[in-house]
LUMLO-677242 format. One record per atom (N, C-alpha, C): residue in three letters; x, y, z. Coordinates in steps of 0.1 Angstrom, whole numbers, plus 5000, padded with zeros to 4 digits. Layout:
<nodes>
AlaXYZ ...
</nodes>
This chain:
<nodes>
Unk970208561799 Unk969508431800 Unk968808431814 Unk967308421814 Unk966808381826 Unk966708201833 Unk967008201845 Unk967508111851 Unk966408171868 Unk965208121865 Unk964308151875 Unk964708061893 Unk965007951885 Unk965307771896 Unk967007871906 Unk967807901896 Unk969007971903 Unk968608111916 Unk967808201903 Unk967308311917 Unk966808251922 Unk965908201926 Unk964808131934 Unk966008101947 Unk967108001940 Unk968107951951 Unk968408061961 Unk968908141950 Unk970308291957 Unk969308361969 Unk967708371964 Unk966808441974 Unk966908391987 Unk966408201983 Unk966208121997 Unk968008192007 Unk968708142001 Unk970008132008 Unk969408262014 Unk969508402009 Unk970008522016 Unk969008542026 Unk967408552025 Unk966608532032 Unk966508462040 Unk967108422050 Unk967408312060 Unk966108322069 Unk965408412072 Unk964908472084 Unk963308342077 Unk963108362060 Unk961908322056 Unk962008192048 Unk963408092054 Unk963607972044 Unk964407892052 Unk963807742049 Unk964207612056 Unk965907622053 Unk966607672038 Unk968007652036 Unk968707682040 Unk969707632043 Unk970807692042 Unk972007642037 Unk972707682036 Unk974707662034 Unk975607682048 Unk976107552045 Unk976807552057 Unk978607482050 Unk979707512058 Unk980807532055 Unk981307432071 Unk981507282069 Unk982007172080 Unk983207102078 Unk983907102089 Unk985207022089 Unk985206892092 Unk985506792088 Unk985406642091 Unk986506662106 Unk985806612115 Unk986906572130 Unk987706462126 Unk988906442137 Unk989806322130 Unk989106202142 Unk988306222148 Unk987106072156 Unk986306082152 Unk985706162140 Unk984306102137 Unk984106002129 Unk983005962129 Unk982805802127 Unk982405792111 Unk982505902104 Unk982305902091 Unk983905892084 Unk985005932090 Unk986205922087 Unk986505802075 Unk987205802067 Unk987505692056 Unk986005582053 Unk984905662051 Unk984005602044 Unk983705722031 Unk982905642023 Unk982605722013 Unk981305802015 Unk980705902005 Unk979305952002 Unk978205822009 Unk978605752003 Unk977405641998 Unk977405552015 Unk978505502016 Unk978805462030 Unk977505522043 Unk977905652041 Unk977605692054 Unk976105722052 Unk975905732037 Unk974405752034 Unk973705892034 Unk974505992030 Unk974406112031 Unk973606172024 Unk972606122013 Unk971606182011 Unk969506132020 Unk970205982020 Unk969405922030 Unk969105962042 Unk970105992048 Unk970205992062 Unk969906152065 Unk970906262057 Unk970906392061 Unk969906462052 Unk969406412037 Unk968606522031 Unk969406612028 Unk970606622022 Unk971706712020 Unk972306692008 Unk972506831997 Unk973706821992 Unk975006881992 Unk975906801989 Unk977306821991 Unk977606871977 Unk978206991975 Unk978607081968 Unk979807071966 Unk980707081974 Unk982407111970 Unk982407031985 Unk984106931986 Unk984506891994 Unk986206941992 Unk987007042004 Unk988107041998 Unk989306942005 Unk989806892002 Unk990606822007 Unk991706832019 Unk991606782025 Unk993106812037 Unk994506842030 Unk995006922034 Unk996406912028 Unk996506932016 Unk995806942009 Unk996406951994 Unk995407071987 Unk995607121973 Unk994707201967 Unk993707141960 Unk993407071966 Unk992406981957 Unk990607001959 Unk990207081953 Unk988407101956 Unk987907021946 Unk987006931949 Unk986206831946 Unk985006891941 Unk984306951932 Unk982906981927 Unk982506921928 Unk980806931934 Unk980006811933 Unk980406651932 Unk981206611945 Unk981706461946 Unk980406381943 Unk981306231938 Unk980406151935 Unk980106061946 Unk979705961944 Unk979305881962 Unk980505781964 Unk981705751953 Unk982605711962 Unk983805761966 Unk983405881969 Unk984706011973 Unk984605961991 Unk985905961990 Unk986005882004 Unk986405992013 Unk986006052027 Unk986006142040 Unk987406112047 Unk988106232045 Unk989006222058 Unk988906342065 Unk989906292079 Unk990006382089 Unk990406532088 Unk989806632085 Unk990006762080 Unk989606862067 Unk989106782058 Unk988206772049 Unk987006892051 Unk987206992047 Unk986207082044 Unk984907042035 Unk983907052039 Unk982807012028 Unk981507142033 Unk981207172016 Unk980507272019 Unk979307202012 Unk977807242022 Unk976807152020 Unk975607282019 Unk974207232014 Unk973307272010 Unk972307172015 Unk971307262021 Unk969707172033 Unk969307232039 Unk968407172046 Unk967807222057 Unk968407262067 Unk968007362076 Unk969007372089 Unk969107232095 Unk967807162096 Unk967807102103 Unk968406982098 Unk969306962089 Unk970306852083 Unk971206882083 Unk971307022084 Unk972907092084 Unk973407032094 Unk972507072106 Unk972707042120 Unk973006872123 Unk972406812117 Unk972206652119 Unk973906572108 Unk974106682099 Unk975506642091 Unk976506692104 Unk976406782111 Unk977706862118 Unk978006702128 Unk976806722133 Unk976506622143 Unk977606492139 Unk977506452129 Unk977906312125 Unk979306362118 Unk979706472113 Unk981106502111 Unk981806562126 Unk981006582140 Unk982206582145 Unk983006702146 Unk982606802144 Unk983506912135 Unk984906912146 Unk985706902140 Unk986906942146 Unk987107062150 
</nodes>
């Protein structure tokens, strides 16, 4: 089955040198100011131009596929995101990374 939109994706990612994308892999800090708000709260497609792919949970085995906007952020929270560098950078910023 051809799936042109998927390669298209896998190219941008690996080609870093010739594409705005990337994948980035961020830890929620336990002071950042996004702590115990949700998706929607902090405004994370507004604000960063980002999607959030998988969020895994602190402490537990719990990976979240594609959360919805009221999946609520805690302190240690892995979330693996898809954007621009320059949102990556602008999400790190506002999680704080621990």
């Amino acid at each position: 089955m051809n799936r042109p939109a998927v390669v298209f994706l896998l190219d941008a990612l690996i080609d870093q040198e010739n594409s705005e994308l990337g994948m980035a892999e961020i830890v929620i800090g336990e002071k950042s100011s996004i702590v115990g708000k949700t998706l929607k709260q902090i405004g994370i497609t507004e604000k960063t131009e980002i999607v959030v792919l998988i969020i895994k949970k602190q402490g537990r085995n719990n990976i979240v596929f594609k959360p919805c906007n009221d999946e609520i952020l805690n302190a240690g929270d892995n979330i693996v995101i898809l954007g621009k560098e320059v949102c990556l950078n602008q999400f790190r910023e506002m999680a704080d990374e621990a």
